[in-house]
Each structure stands twice: as C-alpha cells, then as structure tokens.
N, CA, C and O atoms as a DFTB+ gen file, in Angstrom:
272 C
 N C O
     1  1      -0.811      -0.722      19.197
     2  2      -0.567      -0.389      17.803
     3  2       0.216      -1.538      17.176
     4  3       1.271      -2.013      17.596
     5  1      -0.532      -1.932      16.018
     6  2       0.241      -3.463      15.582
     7  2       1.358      -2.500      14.212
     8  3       0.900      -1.787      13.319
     9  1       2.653      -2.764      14.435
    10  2       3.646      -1.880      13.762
    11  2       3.713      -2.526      12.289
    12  3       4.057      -2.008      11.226
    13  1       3.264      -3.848      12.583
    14  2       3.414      -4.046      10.857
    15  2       2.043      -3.711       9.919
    16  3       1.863      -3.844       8.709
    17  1       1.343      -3.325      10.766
    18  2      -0.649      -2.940      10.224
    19  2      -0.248      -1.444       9.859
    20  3      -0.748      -1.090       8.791
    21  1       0.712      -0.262      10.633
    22  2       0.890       0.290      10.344
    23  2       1.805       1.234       9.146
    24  3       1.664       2.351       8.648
    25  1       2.917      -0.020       8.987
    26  2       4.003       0.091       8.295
    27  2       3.707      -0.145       6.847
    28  3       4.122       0.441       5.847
    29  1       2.637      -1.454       7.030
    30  2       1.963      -1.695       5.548
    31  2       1.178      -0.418       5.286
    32  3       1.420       0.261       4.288
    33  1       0.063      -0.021       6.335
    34  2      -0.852       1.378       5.930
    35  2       0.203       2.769       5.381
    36  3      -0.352       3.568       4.626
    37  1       1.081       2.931       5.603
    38  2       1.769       3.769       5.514
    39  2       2.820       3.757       3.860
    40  3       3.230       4.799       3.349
    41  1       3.014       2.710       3.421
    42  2       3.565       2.383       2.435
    43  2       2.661       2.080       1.546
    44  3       3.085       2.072       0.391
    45  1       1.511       1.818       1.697
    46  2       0.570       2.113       1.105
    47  2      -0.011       3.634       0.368
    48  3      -0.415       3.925      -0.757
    49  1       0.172       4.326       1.539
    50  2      -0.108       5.439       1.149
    51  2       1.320       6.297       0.552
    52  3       1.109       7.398       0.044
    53  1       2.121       6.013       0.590
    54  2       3.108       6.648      -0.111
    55  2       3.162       6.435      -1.316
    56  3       3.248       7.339      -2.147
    57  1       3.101       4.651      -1.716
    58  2       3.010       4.649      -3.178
    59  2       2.202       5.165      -3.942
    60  3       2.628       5.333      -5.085
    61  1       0.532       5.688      -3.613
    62  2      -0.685       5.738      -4.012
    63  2      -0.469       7.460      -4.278
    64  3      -1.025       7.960      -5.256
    65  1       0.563       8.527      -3.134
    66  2       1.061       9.665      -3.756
    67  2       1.875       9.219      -4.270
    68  3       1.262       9.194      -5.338
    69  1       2.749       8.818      -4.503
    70  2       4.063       9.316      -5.195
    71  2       3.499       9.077      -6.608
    72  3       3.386      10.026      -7.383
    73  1       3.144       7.831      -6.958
    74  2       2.182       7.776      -8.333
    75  2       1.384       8.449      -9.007
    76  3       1.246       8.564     -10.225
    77  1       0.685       9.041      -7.870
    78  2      -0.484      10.104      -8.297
    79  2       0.210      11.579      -8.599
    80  3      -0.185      12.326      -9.494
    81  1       1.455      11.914      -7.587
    82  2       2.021      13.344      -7.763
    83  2       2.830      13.366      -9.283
    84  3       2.822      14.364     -10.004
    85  1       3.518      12.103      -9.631
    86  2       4.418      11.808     -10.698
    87  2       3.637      11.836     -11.417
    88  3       3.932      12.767     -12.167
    89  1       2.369      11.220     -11.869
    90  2       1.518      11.614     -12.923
    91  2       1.071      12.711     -13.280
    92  3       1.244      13.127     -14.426
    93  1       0.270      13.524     -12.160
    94  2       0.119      15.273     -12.415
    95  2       1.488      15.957     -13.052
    96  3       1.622      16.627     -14.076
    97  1       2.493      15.519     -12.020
    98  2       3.557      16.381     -12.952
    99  2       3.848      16.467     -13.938
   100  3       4.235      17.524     -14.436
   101  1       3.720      14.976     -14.763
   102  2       3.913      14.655     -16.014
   103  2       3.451      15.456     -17.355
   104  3       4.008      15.947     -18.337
   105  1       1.793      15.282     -16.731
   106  2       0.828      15.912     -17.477
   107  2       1.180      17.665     -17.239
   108  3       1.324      18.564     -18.067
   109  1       1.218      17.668     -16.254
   110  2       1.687      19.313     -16.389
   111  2       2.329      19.895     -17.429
   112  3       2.007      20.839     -18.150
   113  1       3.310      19.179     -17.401
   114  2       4.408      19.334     -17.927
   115  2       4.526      18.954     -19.386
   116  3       5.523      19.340     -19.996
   117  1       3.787      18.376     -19.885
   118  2       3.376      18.013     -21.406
   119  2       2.523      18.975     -21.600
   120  3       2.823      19.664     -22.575
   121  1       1.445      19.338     -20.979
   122  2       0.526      20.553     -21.361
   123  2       1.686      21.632     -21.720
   124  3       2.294      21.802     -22.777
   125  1       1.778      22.285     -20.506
   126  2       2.737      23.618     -20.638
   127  2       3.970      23.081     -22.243
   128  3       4.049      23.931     -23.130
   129  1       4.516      22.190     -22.376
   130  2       5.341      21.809     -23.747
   131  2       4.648      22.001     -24.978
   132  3       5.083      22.437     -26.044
   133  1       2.957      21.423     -24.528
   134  2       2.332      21.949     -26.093
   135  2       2.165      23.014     -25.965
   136  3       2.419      23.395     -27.108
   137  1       1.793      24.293     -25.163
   138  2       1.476      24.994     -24.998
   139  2       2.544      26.273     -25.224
   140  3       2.287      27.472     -25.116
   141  1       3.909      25.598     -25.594
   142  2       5.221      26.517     -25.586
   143  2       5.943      27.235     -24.543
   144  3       6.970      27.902     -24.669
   145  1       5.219      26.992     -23.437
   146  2       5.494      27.502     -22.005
   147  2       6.973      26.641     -21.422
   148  3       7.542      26.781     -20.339
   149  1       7.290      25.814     -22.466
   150  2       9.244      25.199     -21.689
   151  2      10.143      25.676     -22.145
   152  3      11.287      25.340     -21.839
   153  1       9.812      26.757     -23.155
   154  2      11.026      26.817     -23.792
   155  2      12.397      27.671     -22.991
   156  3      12.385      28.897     -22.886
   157  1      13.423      26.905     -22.521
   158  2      14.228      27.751     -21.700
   159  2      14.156      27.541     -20.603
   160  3      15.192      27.689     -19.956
   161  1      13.003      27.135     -19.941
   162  2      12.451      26.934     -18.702
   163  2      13.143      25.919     -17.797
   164  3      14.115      25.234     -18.114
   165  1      12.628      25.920     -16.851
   166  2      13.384      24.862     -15.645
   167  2      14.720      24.797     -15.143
   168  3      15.452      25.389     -15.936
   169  1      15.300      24.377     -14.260
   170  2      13.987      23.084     -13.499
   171  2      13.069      24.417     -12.623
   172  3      13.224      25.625     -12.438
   173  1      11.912      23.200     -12.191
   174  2      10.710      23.825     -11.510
   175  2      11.151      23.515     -10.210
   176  3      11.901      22.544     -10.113
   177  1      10.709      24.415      -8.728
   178  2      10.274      24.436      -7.548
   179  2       9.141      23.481      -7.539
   180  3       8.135      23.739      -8.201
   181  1       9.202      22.749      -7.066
   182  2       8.265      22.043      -6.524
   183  2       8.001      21.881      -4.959
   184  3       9.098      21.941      -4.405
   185  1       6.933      21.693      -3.986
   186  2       6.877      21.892      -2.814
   187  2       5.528      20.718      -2.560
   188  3       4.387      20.629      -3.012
   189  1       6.146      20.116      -1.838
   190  2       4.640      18.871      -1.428
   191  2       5.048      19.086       0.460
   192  3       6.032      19.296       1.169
   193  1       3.424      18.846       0.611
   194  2       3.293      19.510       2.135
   195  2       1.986      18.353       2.259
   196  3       0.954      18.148       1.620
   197  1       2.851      17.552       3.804
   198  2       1.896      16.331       3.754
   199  2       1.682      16.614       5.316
   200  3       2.490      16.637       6.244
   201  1       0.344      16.813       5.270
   202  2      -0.641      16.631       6.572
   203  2      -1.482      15.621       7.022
   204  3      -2.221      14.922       6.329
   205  1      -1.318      15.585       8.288
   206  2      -2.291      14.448       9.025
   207  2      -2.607      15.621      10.395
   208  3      -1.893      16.063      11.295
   209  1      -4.094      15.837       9.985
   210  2      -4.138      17.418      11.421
   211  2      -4.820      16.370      12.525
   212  3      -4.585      16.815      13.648
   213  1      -5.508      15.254      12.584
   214  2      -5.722      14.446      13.871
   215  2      -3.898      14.702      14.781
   216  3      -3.840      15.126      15.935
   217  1      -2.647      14.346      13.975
   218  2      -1.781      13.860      14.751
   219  2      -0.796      15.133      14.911
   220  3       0.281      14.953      15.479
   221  1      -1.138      16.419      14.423
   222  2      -0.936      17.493      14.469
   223  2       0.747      17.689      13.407
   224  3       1.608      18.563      13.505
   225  1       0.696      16.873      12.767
   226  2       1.931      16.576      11.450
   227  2       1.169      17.206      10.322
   228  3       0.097      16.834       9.843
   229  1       2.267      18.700       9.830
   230  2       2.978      19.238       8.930
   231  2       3.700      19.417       8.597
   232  3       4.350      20.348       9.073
   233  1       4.293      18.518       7.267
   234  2       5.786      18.366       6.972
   235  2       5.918      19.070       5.424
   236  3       4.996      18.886       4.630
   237  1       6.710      19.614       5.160
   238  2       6.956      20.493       3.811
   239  2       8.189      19.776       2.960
   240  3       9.261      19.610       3.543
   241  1       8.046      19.382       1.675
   242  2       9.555      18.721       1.249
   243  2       9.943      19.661       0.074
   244  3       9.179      19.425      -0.862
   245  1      10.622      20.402      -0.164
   246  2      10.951      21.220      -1.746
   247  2      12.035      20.382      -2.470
   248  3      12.881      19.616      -2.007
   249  1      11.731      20.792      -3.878
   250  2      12.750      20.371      -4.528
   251  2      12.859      20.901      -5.806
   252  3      12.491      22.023      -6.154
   253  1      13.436      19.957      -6.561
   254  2      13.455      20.577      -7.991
   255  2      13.016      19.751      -9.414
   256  3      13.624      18.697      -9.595
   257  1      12.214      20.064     -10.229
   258  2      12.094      19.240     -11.017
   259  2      13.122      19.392     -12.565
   260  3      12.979      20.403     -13.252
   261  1      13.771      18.683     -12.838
   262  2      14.495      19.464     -14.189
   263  2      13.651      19.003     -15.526
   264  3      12.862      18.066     -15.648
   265  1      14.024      19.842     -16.348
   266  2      13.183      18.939     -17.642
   267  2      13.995      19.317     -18.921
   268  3      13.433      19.371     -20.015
   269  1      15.681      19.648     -18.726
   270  2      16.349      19.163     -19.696
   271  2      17.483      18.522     -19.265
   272  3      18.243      17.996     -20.079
C-alpha cells in the first residue's frame, strides 16, 4: 500500500464531500427560508454516516447546524 497514493485518494475524497454536503445544506436551507419554514428555527441535527462496506467501516458524525 503506497501511503501517500492513499493519503492523496482520501483527501480527495473528503474535499469532494465536504463541498458537496456544504452546498446541499446551503440550498436547503435557503429553500426552507423562502418557504418560511426558519422562522424561530434552529440550529438543525445534522447526522452524516460515511461507509466503505468492502472494509466493513461505518462511522456516524452528528452535529449541529445554527442559522442565527
């Protein structure tokens, strides 16, 4: 296993979610605002659950999103 082939693959794929999850949220979260659904609201539960089932890894992270 070449550790830097992996270290790059791996940071790779983190940036490619974290970008992609930060954008959905965004948009979520502007919808539901036009939609009048913030008023009062938050922060949100959020829960990202990252699998790889070849290597038998399920990891769960919660948190919170605020939005005032």
């Amino acid at each position: 296993m070449d550790e830097d082939i992996v270290n790059m693959s791996i940071r790779k794929f983190l940036k490619k979610s974290g970008i992609t999850s930060q954008r959905e949220i965004e948009k979520a979260l502007q919808e539901a605002d036009a939609a009048g659904k913030l008023d009062g609201g938050g922060p949100f539960r959020a829960t990202i659950t990252l699998e790889i089932a070849e290597l038998g890894l399920s990891h769960t992270i919660e948190g919170e999103i605020a939005v005032e």
